[in-house]
Structure formats: C-alpha cells, structure tokens
N, C-alpha and C positions, 0 to 999 in steps of 0.2 A: 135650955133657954125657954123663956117664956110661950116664946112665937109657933115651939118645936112643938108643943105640950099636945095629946092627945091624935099626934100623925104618925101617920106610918112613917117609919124612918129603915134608910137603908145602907147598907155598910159601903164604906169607900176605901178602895185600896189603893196604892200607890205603889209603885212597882219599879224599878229599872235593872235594865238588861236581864227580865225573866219574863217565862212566858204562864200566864196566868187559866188554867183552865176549869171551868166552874161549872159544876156537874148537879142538875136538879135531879136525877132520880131517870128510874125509881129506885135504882137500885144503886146502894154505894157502890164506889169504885175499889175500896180497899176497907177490910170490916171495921168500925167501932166500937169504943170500948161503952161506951152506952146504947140506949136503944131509943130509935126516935122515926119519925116517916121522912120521906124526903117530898119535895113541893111537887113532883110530878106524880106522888102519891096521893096528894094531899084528897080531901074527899070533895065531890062537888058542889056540897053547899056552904063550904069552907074558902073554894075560892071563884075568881070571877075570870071565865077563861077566852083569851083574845083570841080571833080568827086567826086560823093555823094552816096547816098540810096536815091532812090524814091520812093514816099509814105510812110503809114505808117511804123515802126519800130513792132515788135511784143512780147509782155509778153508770155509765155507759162508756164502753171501751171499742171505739168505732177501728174496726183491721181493714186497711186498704193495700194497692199495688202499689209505688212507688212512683210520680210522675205520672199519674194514672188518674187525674181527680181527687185524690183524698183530702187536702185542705179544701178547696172548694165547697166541695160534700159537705164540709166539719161549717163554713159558715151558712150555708144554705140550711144546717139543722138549726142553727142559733138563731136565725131568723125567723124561723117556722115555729121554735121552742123556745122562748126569751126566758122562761122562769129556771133552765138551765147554764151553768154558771164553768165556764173555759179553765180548764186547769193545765196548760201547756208553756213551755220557755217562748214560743211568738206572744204568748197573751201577757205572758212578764212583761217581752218589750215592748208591744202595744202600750204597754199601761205606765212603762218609766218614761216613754216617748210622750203620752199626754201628760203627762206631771211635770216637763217641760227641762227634763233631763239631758243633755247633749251627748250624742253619741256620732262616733266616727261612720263616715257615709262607705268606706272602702271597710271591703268585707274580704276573710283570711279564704285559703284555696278549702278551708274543710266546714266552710259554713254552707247549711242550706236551712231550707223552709222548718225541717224540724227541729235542727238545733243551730239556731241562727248566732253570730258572734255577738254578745253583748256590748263590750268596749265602750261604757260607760266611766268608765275610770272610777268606777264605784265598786272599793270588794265583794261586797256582799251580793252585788248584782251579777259582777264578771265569773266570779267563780261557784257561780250560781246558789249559794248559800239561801239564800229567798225563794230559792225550789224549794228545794230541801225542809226551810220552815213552814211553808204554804201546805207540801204533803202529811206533815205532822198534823196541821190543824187541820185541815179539810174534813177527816172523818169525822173529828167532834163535833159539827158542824151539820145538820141536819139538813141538807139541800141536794137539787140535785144537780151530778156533775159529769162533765163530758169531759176526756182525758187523751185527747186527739194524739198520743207516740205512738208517733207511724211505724218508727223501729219497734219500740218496746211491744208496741201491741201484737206484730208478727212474729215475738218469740216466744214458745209457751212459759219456759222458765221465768220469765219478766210479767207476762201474764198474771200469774200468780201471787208474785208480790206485790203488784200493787191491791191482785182484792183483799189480800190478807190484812190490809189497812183500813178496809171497810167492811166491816162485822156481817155479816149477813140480819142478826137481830136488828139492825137499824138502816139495812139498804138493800134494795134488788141490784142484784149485779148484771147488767145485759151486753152482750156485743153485738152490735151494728155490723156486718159484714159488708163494703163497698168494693166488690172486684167484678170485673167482665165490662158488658158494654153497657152503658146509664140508662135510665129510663129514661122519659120524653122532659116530666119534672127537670130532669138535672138540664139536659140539655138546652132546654129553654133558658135558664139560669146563666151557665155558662156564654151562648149566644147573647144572652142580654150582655154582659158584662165585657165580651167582644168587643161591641158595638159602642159602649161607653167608651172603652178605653180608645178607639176608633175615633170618635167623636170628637175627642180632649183631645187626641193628638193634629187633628185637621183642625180644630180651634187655635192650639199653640202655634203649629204651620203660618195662619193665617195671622196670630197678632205678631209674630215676628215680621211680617210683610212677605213675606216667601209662600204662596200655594203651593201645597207639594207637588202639581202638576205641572205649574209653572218651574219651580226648582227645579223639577227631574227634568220638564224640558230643555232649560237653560246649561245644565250639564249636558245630554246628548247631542246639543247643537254646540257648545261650545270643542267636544271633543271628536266633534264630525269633522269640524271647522281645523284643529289643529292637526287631525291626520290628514285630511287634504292639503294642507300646507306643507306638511311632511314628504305624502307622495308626489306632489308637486315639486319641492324643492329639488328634493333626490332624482325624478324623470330631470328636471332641467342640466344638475350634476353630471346624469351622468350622459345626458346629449351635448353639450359642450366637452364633455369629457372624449367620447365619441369624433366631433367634429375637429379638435385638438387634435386630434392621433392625425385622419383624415388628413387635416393642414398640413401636418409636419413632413406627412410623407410624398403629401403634392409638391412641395418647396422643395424637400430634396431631390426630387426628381425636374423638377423648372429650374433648380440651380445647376444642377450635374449639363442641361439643354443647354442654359442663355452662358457657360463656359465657355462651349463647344463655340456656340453661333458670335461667341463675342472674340474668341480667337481668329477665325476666317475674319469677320468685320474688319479685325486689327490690320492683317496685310491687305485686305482689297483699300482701304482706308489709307494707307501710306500709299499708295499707286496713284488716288484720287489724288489725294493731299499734291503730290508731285505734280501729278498734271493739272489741278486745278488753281496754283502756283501762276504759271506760264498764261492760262489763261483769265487771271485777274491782271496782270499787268496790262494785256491788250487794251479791258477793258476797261482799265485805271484811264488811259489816256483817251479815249470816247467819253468816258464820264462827264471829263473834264470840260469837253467842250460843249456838250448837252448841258451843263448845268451853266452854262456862261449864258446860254439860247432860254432854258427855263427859266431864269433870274428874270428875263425881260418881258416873258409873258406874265409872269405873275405879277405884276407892279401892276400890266394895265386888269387882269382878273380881280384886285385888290381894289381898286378903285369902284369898279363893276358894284361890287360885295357890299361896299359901305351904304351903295345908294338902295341896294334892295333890304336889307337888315332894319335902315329904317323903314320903311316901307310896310315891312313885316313885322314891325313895332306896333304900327299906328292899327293893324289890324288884330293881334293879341289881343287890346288892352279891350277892343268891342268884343271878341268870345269871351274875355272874363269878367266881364260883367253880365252877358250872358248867362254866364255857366252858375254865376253865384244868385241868382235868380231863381234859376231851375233845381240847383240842391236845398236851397230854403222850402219849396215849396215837396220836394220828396222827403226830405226830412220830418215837413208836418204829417206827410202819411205813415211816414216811419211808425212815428210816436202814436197814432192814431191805434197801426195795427198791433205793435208791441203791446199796446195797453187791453186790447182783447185778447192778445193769447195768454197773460198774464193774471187773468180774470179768469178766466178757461181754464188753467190750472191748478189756480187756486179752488176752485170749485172741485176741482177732482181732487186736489189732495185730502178738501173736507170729507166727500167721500170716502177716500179712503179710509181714513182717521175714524170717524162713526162706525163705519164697520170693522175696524179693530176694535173700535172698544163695545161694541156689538158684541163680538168673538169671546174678548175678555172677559163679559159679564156674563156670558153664557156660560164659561169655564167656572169662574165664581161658584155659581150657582151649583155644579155638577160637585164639585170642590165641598163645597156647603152640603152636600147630599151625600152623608156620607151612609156605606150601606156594608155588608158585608157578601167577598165575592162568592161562591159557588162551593170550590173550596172549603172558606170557612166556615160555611152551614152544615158541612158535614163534619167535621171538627169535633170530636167527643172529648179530649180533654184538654185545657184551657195549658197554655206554656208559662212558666214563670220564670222570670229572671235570676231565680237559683233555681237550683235541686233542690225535690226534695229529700233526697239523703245525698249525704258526698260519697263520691265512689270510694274514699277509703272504708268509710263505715259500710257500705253497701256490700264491698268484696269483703270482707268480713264476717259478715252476718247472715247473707242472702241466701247461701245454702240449708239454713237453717229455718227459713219462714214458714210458717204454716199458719195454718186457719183454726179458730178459737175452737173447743171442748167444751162438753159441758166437766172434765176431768180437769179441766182449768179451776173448775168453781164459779162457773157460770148460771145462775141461773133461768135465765133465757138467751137464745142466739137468736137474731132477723138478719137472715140475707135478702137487702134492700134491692140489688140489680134485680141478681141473677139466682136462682136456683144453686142449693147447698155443692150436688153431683158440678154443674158447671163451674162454680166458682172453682172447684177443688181442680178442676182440669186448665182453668186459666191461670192458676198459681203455679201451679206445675209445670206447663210449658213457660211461662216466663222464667221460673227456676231455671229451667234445661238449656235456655236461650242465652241467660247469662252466664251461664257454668261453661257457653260457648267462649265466649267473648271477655269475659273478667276475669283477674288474677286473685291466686288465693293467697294475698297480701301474709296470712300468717304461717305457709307452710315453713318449715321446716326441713333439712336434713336428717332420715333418721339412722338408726344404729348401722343397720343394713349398707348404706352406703358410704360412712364414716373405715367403716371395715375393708370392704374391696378397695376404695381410692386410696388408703393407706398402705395393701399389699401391689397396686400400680406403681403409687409412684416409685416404692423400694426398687420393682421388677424393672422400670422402666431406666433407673440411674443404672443398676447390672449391667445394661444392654448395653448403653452408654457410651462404659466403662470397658465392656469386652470388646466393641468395635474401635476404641482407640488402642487397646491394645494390639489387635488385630494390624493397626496399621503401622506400629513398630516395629522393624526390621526385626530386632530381638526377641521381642516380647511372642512374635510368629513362630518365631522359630522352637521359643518353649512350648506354645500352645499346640504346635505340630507333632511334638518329641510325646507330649500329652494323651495327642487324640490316637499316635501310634502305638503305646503303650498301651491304651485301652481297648486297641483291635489284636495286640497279641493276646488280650487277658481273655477276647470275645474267643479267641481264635480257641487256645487254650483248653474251654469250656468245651468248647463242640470236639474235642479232639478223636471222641469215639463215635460219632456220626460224621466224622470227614474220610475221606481216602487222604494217604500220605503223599500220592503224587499230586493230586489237586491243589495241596495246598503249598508247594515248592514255587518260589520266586513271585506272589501274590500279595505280598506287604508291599514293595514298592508301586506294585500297580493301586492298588489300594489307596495309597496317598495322591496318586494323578485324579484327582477330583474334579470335573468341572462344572461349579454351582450351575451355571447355565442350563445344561443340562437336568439338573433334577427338577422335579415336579413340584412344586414348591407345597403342593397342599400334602404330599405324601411326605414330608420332612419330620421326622419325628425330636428332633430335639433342634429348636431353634439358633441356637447356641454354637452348634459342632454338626457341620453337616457330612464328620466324619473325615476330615482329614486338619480340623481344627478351626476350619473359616466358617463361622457365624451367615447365619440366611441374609441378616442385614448389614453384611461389610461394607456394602455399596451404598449406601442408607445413605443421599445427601441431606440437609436443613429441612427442604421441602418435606421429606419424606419423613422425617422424625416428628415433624409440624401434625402431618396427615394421619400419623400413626396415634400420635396424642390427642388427636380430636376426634377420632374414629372411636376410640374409648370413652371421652368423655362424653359425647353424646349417647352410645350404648348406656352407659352408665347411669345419663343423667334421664332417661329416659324411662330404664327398669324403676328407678328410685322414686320416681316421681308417681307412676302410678300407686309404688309402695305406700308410699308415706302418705296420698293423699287419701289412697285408697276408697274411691269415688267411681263404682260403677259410672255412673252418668260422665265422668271426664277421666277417661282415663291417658290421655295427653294435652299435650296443647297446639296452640299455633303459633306460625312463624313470629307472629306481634312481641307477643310476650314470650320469646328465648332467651332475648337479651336479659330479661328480668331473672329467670329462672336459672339460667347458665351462671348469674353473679353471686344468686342466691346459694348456689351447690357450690361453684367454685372459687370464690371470692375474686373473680376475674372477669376484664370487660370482655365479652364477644362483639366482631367487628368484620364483616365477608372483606372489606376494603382491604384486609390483612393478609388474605390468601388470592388479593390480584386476580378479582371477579368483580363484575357490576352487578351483579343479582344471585337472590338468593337459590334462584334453579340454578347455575352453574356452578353456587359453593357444593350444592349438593351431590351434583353429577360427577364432584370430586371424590366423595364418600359413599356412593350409591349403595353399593355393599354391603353397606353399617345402616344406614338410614334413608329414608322413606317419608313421603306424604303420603295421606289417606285421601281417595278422590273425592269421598262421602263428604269428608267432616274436615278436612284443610289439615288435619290436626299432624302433626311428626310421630313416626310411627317407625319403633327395630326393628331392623330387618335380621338382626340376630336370636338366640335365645337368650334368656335370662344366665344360664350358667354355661356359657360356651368356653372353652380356656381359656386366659388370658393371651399366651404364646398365639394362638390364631388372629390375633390382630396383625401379627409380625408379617403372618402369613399373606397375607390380606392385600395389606401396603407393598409388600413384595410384588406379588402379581401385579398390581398397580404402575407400582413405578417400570418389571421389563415391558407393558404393555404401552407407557409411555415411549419407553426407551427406541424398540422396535418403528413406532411412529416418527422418531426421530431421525432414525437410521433411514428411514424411505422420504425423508425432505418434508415434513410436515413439522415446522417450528411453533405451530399455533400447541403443540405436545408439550411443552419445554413452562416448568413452571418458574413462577418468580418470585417467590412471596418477600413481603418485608418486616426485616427483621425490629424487635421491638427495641427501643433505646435502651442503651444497660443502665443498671443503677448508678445513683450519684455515690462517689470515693466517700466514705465513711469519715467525718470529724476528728 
C-alpha cells in the first residue's frame, strides 16, 4: 500500500494453541542453512539501542526452615527489589484471584502456603499446567527472578533442576539462605504487620458493635452469672433435700408419740364423757332458769344501748370531719416530700449514668489503641493460617533438607540471618527434632521382616495345633506312646555309658512328669517336655493373645530400625505405634483389647519383650535381634505361672480378661 511505502515494517504472526519463542541472537538456536547476523549482533551504527539491563539477569533460590519466616522473608525481598519478578504456585493465585477468577474459600487437609489448593475449576490452573508453561518461558526471558519452593529449594536434587533451566550464559544463579534467628530488618517487618493485622481486627470488633473488651466481658460475666445460678440452684437442692429427710424422720417419730398419747386420751376421755354426762343434766336445769332471769335484764340493758349509740353517732360524725381535715393537709406534705426525694434520685441516677458512660469511653479509647503485648514483641516469626508445608509433604521429605552448594551450581550463596557454621547447626537440630516427633509416611516393610513373620506365623498355627491335640484323650495318648518311644531310642544310645542296674524300672518313672516342676527357661524343646505335654498345654486365650504380641512387637521393632535404617531414629514413640503396627501388620492396635487404661500397664504386661527409653520416650527390645523364636513360648510361660501363683494367694487383680475380637461375617 501506498501509505506502507518507504517504513519499516514488521512481521505479524498469528498463532493458536502454540507457544511462539523468538530469538534475536547472537547466536542461533539451531544452525542455518545460509549465513546471516542476527539483530543482537547487528553492529552499532546499524541500529538504535533502547535502555536495557546490563549483563547478566539473576535466578535467586531463597532456602528457608519451614514455619520459620520464609514467605515473609520472600515478600519483604520484593518490596526492597521491585525489578524482581515471583515465580511461585501462591503468585499463580495471587494473580487468578486479581483477574477476578472464583475460587472455593475451604481449603483440602494437604494445602499450605507453598503449594496452596488452586480450585478454580479451571484445568489448566488446578492441575497446575500454567506452572509448568510459566517454567518453560521464564528462562527465555531475560529478567530477574526469585523462586520462593520452600520444599524444592531444601532438596539438592530439585535444586538443580531448576538451575539447569537457567543457562549460566544469560543468569547468575544465587541462593539467599534464610535460617536461624532474623535480623532486626525482618523483625521490625514482621512486628509491623502484627500490628496491622491487630489493628483491622479491633476495627472489625468495633463496626460489628461488639469491642472485643466489651465482648470478652460480656462472656465472663454472663458465665459467672450462670454458674452461680448453677451452684446456687444445687446448694438449695440439696438443703431442701437435706430438710425433707430431717422432716420425715421427725414425723415418724411425732406419729409413733401422738399414737401413744392419743390411746391414754381415748380411755381417760370415756371416764370424762360419763361423768361429764350426769353433770350437764344438773346444769341443764340451772340454765334454764338463769336464762328466764337474763331475758329480763337484757330488755331493760337494750333500751340503755339505743340511747347511747345515738349519742355516740352525734359525736363520730365531729372526729370525721375532723380527721378528713388533718389528712388533706398531711397529704400536701406527702407530696411536697415525695417530690424531693424523687429529684434527689434522679440526680444520682444521672450520675451514675455519666460515669458509665465516662467508663465506656475510656474503654473505647484503650480499645482503639491497639498495641502489641510483650509477648508479641519478642515474636520472630509471624503464624499463618496454613502451613507452610503439609505434614504429609513434610514427613516425606524433611529428612532429606539440606543447605544449598555451590555443587548445586550455584554461583553465589548469601546467608542473610546467620552465619554459614550456624545455619548448618540450626537445620540439623530441627532435622533431629522432627525425626523425634514425625512419621516416616513412606516406610516400608522390607525383605528381612516379610521372611521371619512368615516363619511365625507357620510356628505359631504348629503350637496351636499340638495343644489341641494335647487336650484329646486320644490324641495324649499317642503323643505319650511318642515321646516314650523316643526315650527308649535316647536310652538305647547311651547303652555303653549307663550301668545295667541304673537303668531297670526307669521308663515309667520317666513318664511321671510334672511341668510345674521344670524350669521353664532350661526346657529344651518347647513341644515335648519329655513325656509328650507341650510347655504351653495350659496356654489359655490370654496367653496365646500375649505370646503373639510379645513377637510382634520384638519383631516390629528390629524391622523398623532395619528398614529405616536412620542412625538419628532408630525407634519410635508411643504416638505413632498405631501407625507403624498397621503399617507391618495390616492390623489395628488397640491397649482397650488387652483390658488396661494405659499404655504403662499394656506394657508391664510384656516387660520382658519391650521397653521405653528414659532419654528419648522412644520403644525399645528388650530382646536380641536373633533370639529363637521357641523363647517367646518360654517367656509367656513364666508369665502366666507367675500370674497363676498370684492368683492362688487371693490377688484377683492377677486374673486377665482380655476381649475377644468379633469373628468374621459367614461367607455369601
């Protein structure tokens, strides 16, 4: 076109669903089959160059402790370094949040600060796919960039990969190290942003109408209020309760009396009755003539009456007129004084009234001043409403953290706190601290313990089996005919180290066995204590229960240091058994099962076999690694006559109960 003629023009592409990356030099990306310069070769009186960045562009990979500061840290750099540009999953959703994206305000149990849940209901956002394209371009992209994974940045392996994305030719690579206690910088920060958040919250207190001083008042007085009413109600409960009893037993003993006193009454009463009979008729006939004598004096008394009544009319009706005189005139003073103390009080009530709201406004104002207390001045790192990493990712990974290299491919470290030696020591003990306390979510069972639990449980169904045999009449009697057969073959053997008279009549003694009697730790084959009855004949539920968990914790305990194989941990604690016991045995542990309130008395059940460490809390064998299996038999045995004996001298608190597990549902 005409208008085009003699301008620079420039190419326009059009593009969808591709990502376009356009490369000035200097150098190609991929060779040509011609030969030409590229524009950031171009020479400089060739072309006209716009204010830039010189030299390199810089990566920074800040490694911090977890809950410790490091987001804080990451926006206090960005404020301080605006021409640095946030490459993390929170700055995703910062930035779909201002683009005015809707996203769900409930957040899943494994989000936190570093990899917070998207739930935009947007693919590309949810399954984070817009990471993923953002890490691609970044490096083409000549700027510099801060890459706040908190996780990724504590593992060296992830380390790496991401500087491998950023050339060294076109970026400094540095890490920022933020661990130990802050400098004054951070903490000023942090305290400021206390106090904000402080601030906003006694401002919202306030437009709701509620001061939170007022609020928390209005709670401690209301619940002061309802337990006085409470202990109140209850003292009255239970003194009428009290005075009830009191009554009832006063009455039964006043009724058992006024019996008594009403039976005597009853005959002295008919005695009266009789004689006071005889003498009413006497005075029936006196009456009579008394009242014929009274009739005649009353008529002229009657007469008397009428003349003073009036009399005493005419003089009435002067005191009431009197009288209505002298209350009109007390009345005016009534009203006179009533209307002063009426005044008088109202005057105090305004008093009072001002100085409440005197009170009120004073509170206000303290309300309005909000400050931080004592406490949180010494406060080094700020709490957030998540984690930041979720304890799954945390137990996972934490044993693994460590502090940047320059074998990373580093080409500068800044430890920002603390000193390189310090930092390295406060990583470490937080390591240590959580290898206390955390589960190592991924272990495993390995070869080692797949192999002995599989030679248990075989051993353990044998035992079983021979103790039920044991208890058949029949089945005794073969395993007798057995075990004497095999004392003639012992006998047999020795025949030219015995004397002939020694051993005449010595088979039937021989079969008079009495377990009791043997030593249980000297029993050489669990099985046959030599006249065919097994060490565990007497083996009730209980004791089969104890002998199986006496193992599995032996068990589970060698295996566990195996497999994790973790100087720094080499057990655990009570916390996480439950975990670890389901993990080896795909079964729930439960002390409730073995009829104990605590786990010191499930213990004291198996002392034998297992053990706490005073040090370290942590469950600790009391066995060896390779003890025989058949010694557990041993073990339980002593146990249970050691019960037994208890039992036999009146001590029932001996006498176990445990409860048995519901059997499976009948098969379809």
């Amino acid at each position: 076109p005409e208008n085009m003629v003699g301008k620079t023009l420039y190419p326009t592409v059009t593009y969808r669903n591709v990502m376009l990356h356009v490369n000035f030099g200097p150098t190609p990306k991929s060779k040509l089959p011609f030969a030409c310069r590229m524009v950031a070769d171009a020479a400089a009186e060739d072309v006209e160059l716009a204010p830039g960045q010189d030299g390199k562009s810089e990566v920074a990979l800040p490694v911090g402790v977890p809950d410790q500061g490091f987001f804080d840290w990451v926006d206090l750099f960005i404020k301080n370094n605006p021409s640095y540009t946030e490459l993390s999953d929170r700055k995703i959703l910062e930035w779909a949040e201002k683009s005015g994206l809707w996203r769900s305000k409930s957040q899943g149990s494994t989000a936190s600060s570093d990899k917070p849940d998207m739930r935009f209901g947007v693919a590309m956002l949810d399954d984070y796919s817009c990471r993923n394209l953002l890490s691609c371009i970044a490096p083409t992209i000549k700027r510099n960039y801060l890459i706040p994974e908190l996780t990724s940045n504590l593992l060296a392996p992830e380390r790496k990969q991401v500087l491998q994305k950023f050339p060294a030719a076109d970026f400094k690579r540095t890490s920022y190290v933020v661990v130990g206690e802050p400098n004054e910088e951070y903490k000023t920060y942090i305290h400021g942003l206390m106090l904000e958040e402080k601030q906003q919250q006694a401002e919202h207190d306030k437009a709701m109408g509620y001061p939170a001083k007022k609020k928390i008042k209005k709670q401690e007085e209301t619940k002061k209020a309802k337990e006085a009413e409470e202990k109140k109600a209850q003292e009255g409960e239970d003194a009428e309760a009290k005075e009830t009893k009191e009554d009832e037993e006063m009455k039964e003993g006043e009724d058992k009396k006024d019996g008594e006193e009403q039976d005597e009454k009853k005959e002295m009463k008919e005695g009266e009755d009789k004689k006071d009979g005889e003498e009413q008729d006497e005075k029936k006939e006196m009456k009579e003539g008394e009242d014929k004598k009274d009739g005649e004096e009353q008529d002229e008394k009657k007469e008397m009456k009428e003349g003073e009544d009036k009399k005493d009319g005419e003089e009435q009706d002067e005191k009431k007129e009197m009288k209505e005189g002298e209350d009109k005139k007390d009345g005016e003073e009534q009203d006179e004084e009533m209307k002063e103390g009426e005044d008088k009080k109202d005057g105090e009530d305004q008093e009072e009234k001002k100085e409440e709201e005197a009170a009120e406004a004073e509170e206000e104002e303290e309300d309005e001043k909000v400050e931080l207390t004592e406490e949180e001045k010494t406060t080094n790192y700020r709490k957030s409403y998540l984690p930041d990493v979720s304890d799954r990712v945390l137990a996972k990974h934490f044993a693994n953290f460590s502090l940047p290299s320059k074998e990373d491919g580093f080409d500068s470290i800044s430890y920002v706190w603390q000193s390189e030696e310090s930092c390295a020591k406060h990583l470490k003990a937080w390591v240590l601290e959580k290898k206390l306390t955390q589960r190592a979510e991924d272990l495993q069972p390995g070869d080692w313990f797949k192999d002995e639990w599989s030679k248990w449980q075989k051993l353990y169904q044998d035992w079983r089996r021979i103790q039920s045999e044991w208890k058949d009449p029949v089945r005794r009697k073969a395993m007798q005919n057995k075990a004497k057969g095999d004392v003639k073959k012992e006998d047999a053997a020795q025949e030219d180290e015995e004397k002939p008279e020694e051993k005449g009549g010595d088979e039937d003694k021989e079969m008079e066995i009495n377990a009791d009697d043997i030593e249980v730790f000297e029993v050489k084959d669990v099985c046959d204590l030599g006249n065919g009855e097994p060490l565990f004949a007497n083996f009730a539920y209980e004791d089969w229960a104890l002998l199986g968990t006496r193992y599995e914790f032996h068990l589970l305990l060698h295996a566990f240091k195996k497999d994790l194989n973790d100087v720094d941990r080499p057990s655990f604690s009570e916390a996480h058994l439950s975990f670890y016991y389901n993990k080896y045995f795909r079964k729930v542990f439960n002390i409730k099962y073995f009829g104990v309130e605590s786990f010191a008395d499930f213990l004291d059940l198996i002392k034998d076999t297992v053990g706490l460490d005073e040090k370290t809390n942590f469950l600790k064998a009391a066995l060896a690694e390779d003890i025989p299996q058949a010694d557990f038999v041993k073990y339980t045995e002593d146990h249970r006559r050691e019960r037994q004996q208890r039992m036999d001298a009146g001590d029932e608190t001996a006498k176990l109960k445990f409860s048995r597990p519901a059997p499976p549902p009948p098969p379809r």
